[in-house]
C-alpha positions as a LaTeX table, in Angstrom:
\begin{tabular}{lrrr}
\hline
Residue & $x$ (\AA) & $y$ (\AA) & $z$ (\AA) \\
\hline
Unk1 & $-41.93$ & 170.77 & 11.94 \\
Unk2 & $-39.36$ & 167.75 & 13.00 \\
Unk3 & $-38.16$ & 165.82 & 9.97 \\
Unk4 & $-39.27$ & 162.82 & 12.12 \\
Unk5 & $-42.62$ & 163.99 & 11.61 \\
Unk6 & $-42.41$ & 162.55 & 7.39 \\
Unk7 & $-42.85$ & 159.39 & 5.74 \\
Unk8 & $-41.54$ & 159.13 & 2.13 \\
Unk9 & $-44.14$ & 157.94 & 0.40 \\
Unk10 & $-43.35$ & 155.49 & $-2.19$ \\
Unk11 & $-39.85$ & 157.08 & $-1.58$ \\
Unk12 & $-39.02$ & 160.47 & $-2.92$ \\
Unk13 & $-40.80$ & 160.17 & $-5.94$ \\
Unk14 & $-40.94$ & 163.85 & $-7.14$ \\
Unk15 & $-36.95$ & 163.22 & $-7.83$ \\
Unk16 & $-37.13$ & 159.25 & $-8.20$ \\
Unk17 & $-39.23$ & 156.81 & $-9.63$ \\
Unk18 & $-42.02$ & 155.63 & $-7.15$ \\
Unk19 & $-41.59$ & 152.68 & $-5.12$ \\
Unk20 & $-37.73$ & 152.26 & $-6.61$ \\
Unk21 & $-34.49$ & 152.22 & $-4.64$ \\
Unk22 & $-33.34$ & 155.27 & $-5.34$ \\
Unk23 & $-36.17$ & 157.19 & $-4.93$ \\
Unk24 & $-35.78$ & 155.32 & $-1.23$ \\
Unk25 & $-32.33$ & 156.09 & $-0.65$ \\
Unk26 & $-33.33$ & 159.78 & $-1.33$ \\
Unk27 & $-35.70$ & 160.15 & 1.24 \\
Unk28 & $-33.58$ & 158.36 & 3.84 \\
Unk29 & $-30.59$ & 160.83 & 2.70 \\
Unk30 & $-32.19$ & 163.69 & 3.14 \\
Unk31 & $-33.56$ & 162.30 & 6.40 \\
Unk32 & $-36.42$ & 160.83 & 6.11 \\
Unk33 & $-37.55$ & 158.71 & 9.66 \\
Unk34 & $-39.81$ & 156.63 & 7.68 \\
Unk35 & $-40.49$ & 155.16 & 3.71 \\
Unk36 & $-43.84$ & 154.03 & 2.69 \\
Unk37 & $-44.04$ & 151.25 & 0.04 \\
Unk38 & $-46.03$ & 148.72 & $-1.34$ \\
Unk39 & $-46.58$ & 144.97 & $-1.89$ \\
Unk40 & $-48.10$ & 142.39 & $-4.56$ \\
Unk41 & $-47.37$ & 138.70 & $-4.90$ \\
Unk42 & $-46.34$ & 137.73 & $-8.24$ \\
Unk43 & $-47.50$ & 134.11 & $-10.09$ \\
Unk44 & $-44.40$ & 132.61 & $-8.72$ \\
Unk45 & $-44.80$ & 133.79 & $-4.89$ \\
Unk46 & $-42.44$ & 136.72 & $-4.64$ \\
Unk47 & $-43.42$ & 140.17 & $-3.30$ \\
Unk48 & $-42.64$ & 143.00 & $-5.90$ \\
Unk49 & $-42.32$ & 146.76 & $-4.38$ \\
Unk50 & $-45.06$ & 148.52 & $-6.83$ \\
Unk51 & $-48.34$ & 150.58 & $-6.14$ \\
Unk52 & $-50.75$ & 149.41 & $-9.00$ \\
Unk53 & $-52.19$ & 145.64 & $-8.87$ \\
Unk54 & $-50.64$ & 146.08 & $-12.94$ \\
Unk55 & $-47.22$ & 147.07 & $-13.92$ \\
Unk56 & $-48.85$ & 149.09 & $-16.76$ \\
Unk57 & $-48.56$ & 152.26 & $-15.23$ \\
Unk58 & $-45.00$ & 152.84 & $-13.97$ \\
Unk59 & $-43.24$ & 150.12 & $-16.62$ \\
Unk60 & $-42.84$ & 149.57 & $-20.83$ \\
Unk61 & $-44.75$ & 145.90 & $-19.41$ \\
Unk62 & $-48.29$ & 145.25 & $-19.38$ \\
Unk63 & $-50.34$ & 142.62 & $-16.87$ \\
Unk64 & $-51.25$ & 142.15 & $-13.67$ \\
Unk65 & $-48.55$ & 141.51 & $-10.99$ \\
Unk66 & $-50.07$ & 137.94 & $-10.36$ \\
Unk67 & $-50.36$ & 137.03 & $-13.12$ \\
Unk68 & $-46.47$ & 137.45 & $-14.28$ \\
Unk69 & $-43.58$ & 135.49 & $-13.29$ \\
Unk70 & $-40.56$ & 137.22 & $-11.36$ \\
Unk71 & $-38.63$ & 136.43 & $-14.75$ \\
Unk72 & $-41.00$ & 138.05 & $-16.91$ \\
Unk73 & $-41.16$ & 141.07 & $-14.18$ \\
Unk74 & $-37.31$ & 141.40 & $-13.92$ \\
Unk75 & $-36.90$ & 142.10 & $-18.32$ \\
Unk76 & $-39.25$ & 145.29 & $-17.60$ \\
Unk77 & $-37.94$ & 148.98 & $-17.58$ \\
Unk78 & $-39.33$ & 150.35 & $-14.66$ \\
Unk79 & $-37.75$ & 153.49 & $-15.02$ \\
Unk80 & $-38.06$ & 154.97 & $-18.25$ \\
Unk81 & $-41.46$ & 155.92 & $-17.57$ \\
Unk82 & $-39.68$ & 158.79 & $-15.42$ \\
Unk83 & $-37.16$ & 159.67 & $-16.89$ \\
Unk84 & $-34.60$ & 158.49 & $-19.40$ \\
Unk85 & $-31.96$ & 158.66 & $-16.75$ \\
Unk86 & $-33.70$ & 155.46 & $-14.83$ \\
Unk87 & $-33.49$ & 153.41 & $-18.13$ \\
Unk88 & $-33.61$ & 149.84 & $-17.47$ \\
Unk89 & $-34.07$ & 150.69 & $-13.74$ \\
Unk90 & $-36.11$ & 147.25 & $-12.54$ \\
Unk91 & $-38.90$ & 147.00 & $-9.82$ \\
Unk92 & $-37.36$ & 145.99 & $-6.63$ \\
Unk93 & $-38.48$ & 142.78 & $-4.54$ \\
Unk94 & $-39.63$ & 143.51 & $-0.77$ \\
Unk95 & $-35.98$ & 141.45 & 0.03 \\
Unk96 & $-33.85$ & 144.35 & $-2.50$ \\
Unk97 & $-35.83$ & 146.58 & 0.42 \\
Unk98 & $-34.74$ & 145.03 & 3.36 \\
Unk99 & $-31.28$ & 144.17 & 2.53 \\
Unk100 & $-30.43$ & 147.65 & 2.06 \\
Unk101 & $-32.57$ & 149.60 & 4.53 \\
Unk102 & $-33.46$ & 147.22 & 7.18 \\
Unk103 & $-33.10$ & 148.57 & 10.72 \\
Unk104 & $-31.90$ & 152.06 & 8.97 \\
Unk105 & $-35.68$ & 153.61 & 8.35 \\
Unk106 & $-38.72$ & 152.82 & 9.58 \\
Unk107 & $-40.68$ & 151.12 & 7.06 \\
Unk108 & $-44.58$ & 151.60 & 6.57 \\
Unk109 & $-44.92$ & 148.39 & 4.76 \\
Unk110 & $-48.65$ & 148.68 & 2.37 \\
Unk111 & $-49.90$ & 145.05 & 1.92 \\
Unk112 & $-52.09$ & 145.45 & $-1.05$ \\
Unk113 & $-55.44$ & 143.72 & $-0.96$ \\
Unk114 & $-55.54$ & 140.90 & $-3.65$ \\
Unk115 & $-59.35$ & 141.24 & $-3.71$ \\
Unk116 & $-60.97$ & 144.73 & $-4.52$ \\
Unk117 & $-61.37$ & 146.74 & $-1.10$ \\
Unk118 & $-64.30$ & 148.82 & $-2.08$ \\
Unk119 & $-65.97$ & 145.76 & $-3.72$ \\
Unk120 & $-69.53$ & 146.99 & $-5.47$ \\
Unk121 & $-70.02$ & 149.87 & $-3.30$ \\
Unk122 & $-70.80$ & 152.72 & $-5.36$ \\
Unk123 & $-70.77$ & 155.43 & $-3.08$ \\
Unk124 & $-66.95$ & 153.72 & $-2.25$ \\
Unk125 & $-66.04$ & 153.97 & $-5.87$ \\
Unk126 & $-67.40$ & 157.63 & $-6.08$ \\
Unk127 & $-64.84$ & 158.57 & $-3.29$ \\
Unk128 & $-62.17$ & 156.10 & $-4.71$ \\
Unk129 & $-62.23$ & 158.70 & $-7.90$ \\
Unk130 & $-62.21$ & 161.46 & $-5.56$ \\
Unk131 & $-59.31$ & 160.57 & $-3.61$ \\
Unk132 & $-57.68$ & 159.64 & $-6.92$ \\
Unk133 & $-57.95$ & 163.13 & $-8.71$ \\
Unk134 & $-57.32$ & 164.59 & $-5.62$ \\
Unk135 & $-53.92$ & 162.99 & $-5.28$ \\
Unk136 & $-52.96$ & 163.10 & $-8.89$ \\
Unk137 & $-53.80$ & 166.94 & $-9.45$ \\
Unk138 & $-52.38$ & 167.66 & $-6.18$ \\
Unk139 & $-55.79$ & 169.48 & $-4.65$ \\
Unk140 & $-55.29$ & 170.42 & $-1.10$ \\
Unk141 & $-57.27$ & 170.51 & 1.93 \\
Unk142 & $-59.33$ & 173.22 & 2.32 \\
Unk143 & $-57.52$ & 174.59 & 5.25 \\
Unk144 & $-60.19$ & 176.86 & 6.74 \\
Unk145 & $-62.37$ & 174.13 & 7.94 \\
Unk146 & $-62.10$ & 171.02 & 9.92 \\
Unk147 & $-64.99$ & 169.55 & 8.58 \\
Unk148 & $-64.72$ & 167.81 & 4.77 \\
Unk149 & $-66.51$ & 169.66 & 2.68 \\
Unk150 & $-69.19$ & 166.60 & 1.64 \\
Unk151 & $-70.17$ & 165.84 & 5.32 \\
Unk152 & $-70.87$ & 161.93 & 5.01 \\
Unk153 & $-71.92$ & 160.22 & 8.28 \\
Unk154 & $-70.03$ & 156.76 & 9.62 \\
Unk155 & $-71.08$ & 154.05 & 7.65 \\
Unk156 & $-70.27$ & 150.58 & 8.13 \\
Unk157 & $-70.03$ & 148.62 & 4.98 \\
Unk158 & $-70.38$ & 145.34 & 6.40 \\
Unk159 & $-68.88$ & 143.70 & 3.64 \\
Unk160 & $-67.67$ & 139.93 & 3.54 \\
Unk161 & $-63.71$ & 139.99 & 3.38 \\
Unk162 & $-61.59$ & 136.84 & 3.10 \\
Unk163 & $-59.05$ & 136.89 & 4.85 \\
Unk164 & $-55.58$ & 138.03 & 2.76 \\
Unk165 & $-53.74$ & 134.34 & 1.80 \\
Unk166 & $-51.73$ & 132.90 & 4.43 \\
Unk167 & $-49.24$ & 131.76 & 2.22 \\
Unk168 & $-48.33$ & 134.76 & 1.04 \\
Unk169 & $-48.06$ & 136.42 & 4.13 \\
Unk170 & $-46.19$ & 133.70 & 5.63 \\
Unk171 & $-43.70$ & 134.79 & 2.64 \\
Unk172 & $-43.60$ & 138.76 & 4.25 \\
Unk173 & $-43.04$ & 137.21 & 7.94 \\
Unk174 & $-40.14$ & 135.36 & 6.95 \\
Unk175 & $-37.96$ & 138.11 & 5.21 \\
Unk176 & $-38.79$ & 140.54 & 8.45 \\
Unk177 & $-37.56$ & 137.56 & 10.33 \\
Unk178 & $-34.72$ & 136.98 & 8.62 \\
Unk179 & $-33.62$ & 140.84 & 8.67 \\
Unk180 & $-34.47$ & 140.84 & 12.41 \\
Unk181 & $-36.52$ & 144.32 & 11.67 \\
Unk182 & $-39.47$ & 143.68 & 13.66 \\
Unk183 & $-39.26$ & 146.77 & 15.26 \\
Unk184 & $-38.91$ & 149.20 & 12.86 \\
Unk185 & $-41.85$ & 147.88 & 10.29 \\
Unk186 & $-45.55$ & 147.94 & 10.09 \\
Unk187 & $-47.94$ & 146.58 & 8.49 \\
Unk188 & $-50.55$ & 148.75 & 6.84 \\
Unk189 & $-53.82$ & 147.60 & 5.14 \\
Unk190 & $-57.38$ & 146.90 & 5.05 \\
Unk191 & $-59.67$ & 144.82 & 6.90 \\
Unk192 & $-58.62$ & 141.38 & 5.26 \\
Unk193 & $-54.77$ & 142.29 & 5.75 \\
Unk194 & $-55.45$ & 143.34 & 9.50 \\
Unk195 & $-57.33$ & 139.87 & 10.21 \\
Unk196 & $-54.25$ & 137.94 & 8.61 \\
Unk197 & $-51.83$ & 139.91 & 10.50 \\
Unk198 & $-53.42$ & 139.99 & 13.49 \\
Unk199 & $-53.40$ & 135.92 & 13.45 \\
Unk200 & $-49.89$ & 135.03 & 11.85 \\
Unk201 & $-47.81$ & 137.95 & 13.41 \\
Unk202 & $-49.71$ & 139.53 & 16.36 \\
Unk203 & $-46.60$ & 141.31 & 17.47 \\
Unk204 & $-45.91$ & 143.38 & 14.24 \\
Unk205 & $-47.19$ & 146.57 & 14.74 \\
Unk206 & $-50.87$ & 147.16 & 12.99 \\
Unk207 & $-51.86$ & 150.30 & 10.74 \\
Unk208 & $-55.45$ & 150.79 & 9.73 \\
Unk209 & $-56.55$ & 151.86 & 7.02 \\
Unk210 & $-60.19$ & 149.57 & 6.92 \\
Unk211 & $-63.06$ & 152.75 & 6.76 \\
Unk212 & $-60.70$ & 155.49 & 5.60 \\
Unk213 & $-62.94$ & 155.84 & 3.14 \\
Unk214 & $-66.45$ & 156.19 & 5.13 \\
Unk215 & $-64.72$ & 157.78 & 8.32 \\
Unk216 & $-64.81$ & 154.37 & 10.35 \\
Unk217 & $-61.25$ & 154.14 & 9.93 \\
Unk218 & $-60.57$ & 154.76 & 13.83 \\
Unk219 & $-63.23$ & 152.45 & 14.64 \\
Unk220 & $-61.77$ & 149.80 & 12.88 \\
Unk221 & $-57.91$ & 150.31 & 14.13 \\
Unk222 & $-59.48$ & 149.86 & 17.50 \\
Unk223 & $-61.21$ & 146.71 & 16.96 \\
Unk224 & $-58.50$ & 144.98 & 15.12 \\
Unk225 & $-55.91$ & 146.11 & 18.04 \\
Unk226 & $-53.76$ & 148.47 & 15.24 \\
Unk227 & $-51.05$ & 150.83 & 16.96 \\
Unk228 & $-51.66$ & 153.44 & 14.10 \\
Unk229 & $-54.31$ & 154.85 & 11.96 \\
Unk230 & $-53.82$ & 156.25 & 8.52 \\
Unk231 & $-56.13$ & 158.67 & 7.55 \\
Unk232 & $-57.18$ & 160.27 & 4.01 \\
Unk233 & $-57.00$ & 164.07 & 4.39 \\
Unk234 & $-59.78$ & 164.69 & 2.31 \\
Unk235 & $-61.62$ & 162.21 & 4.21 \\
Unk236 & $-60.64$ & 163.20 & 7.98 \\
Unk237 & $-62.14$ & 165.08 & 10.61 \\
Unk238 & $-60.96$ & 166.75 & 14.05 \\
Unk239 & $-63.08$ & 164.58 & 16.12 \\
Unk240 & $-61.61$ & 161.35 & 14.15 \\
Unk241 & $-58.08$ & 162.86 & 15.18 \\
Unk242 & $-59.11$ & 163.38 & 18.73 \\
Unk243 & $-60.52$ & 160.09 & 19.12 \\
Unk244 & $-57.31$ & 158.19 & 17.91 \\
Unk245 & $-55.10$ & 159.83 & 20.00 \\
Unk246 & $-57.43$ & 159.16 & 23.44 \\
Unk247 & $-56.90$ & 155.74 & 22.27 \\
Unk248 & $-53.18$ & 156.48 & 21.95 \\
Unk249 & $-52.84$ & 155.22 & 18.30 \\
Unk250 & $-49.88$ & 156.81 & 16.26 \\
Unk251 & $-51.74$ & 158.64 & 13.54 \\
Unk252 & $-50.78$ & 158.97 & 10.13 \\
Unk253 & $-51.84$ & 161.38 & 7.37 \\
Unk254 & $-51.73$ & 160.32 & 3.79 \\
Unk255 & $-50.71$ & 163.40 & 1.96 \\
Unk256 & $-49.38$ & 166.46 & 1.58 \\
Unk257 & $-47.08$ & 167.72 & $-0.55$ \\
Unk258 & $-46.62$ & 171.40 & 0.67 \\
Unk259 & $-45.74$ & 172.86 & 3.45 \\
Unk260 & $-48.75$ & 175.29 & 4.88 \\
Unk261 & $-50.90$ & 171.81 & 4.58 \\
Unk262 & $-48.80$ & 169.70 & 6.57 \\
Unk263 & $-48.83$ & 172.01 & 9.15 \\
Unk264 & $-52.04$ & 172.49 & 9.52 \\
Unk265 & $-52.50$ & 169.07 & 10.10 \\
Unk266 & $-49.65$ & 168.41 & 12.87 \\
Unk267 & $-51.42$ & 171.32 & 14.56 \\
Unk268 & $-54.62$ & 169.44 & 14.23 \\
Unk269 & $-52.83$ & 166.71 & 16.18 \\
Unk270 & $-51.67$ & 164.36 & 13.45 \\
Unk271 & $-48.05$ & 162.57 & 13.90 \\
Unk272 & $-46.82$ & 161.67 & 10.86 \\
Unk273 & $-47.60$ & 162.83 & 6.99 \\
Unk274 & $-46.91$ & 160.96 & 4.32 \\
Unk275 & $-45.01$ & 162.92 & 1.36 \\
Unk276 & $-44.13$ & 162.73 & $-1.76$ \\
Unk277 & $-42.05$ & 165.91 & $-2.24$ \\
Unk278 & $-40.14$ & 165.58 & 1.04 \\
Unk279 & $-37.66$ & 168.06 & 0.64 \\
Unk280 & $-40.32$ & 170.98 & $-0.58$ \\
Unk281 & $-43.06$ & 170.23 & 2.37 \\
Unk282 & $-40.22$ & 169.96 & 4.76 \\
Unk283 & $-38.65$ & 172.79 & 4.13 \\
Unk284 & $-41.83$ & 175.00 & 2.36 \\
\hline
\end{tabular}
């Protein structure tokens, strides 16, 4: 396995906290070819770095990220949670990002969807708590088949998406343009991200993630023209892997965290895992 081959997801955040500089800088020391982060507007139009829509989780703050002002954001601890080490560590803006890493990494850039992506779908919520308590208690794959276990045949939801806010986007266009990095970012997101993208910034490169959830995924990073796909492993199948890569998309794996996993997976033909321990699957 090439160190290429990783993504730092959220940064290094077995070491750092999530989706903070220096959990960043560690992956990118220990060389890292991409970091994987995430973005929310906040009330007053900037785009804060965090996972959760809330800042409940990873912060001694409580709300949701749209509904609080960049003031309110920037009096948080956002490191505590972690460890007292990263006291009064705060949440970094999608600029504190690009000013230090810009052109140095490339950058899987996770535009959140404001509205919920799996909607009233039940059997999407079933597998949203699946994938959830799969990630959190660190279950792997089942390595001796290629198949998921729960065999669940494409579906397509069909469900009405607006499109993600122009204005906000506009916002994420004009720091890429302004650190010239259009060539080492992408965008990553669901359907209503994808049909925003597509239309404001057709030339950034495109990574699907609409249908990861009901194995349409490839499907849909074909017909909104994406260059990668990121797949769920738990969710994934040989024949989904083989189909992206006759359409020559990049494919991504979100997750592994040990070593035996991962390369199962590049042996199954996938190109890049995302990782949250990057030394320990890199180096088993």
């Amino acid at each position: 396995m090439s160190l290429e081959n990783f993504c730092s997801h959220r940064g290094f955040n077995t070491i750092a906290p999530e989706n903070s500089i220096p959990a960043f800088a560690a992956g990118i020391a220990l060389g890292a070819n991409e970091i994987e982060f995430d973005l929310w507007p906040t009330k007053d139009g900037r785009l804060l770095v965090c996972h959760d829509s809330t800042v409940n989780r990873t912060s001694n703050g409580y709300g949701k990220i749209q509904s609080l002002s960049s003031e309110e954001i920037n009096s948080l601890d956002a490191g505590s949670y972690f460890s007292s080490y990263y006291r009064g560590l705060s949440f970094p803006y999608f600029e504190d990002v690009l000013n230090l890493f810009a052109n140095k990494v490339i950058m899987n850039i996770h535009i959140k969807s404001i509205n919920d992506p799996i909607g009233s779908f039940k059997i999407m919520k079933k597998r949203g708590k699946f994938l959830w308590n799969c990630y959190h208690n660190n279950i792997l794959a089942n390595l001796h088949e290629h198949e998921p276990q729960e065999r669940i045949d494409v579906q397509v939801e069909n469900r009405i998406v607006t499109a993600y806010d122009e204005r906000v986007f506009a916002k994420v266009i004009e720091w890429i343009d302004y650190y010239n990095c259009h060539e080492t970012v992408y965008i990553t997101g669901e359907k209503d991200v994808l049909i925003t993208a597509k239309k404001m910034a057709p030339n950034l490169k495109r990574c699907c993630l609409e249908g990861h959830m009901n194995f349409s995924i490839v499907e849909n990073a074909i017909k909104y023209d994406c260059q990668r796909v990121q797949f769920c492993k738990h969710l994934t199948t040989q024949a989904m892997i083989d189909l992206a890569r006759e359409h020559h998309l990049i494919t991504n794996l979100f997750w592994s965290n040990d070593y035996d996993e991962a390369k199962h997976f590049f042996d199954l033909g996938i190109d890049v895992i995302l990782t949250d321990n990057y030394w320990n699957t890199y180096r088993g």
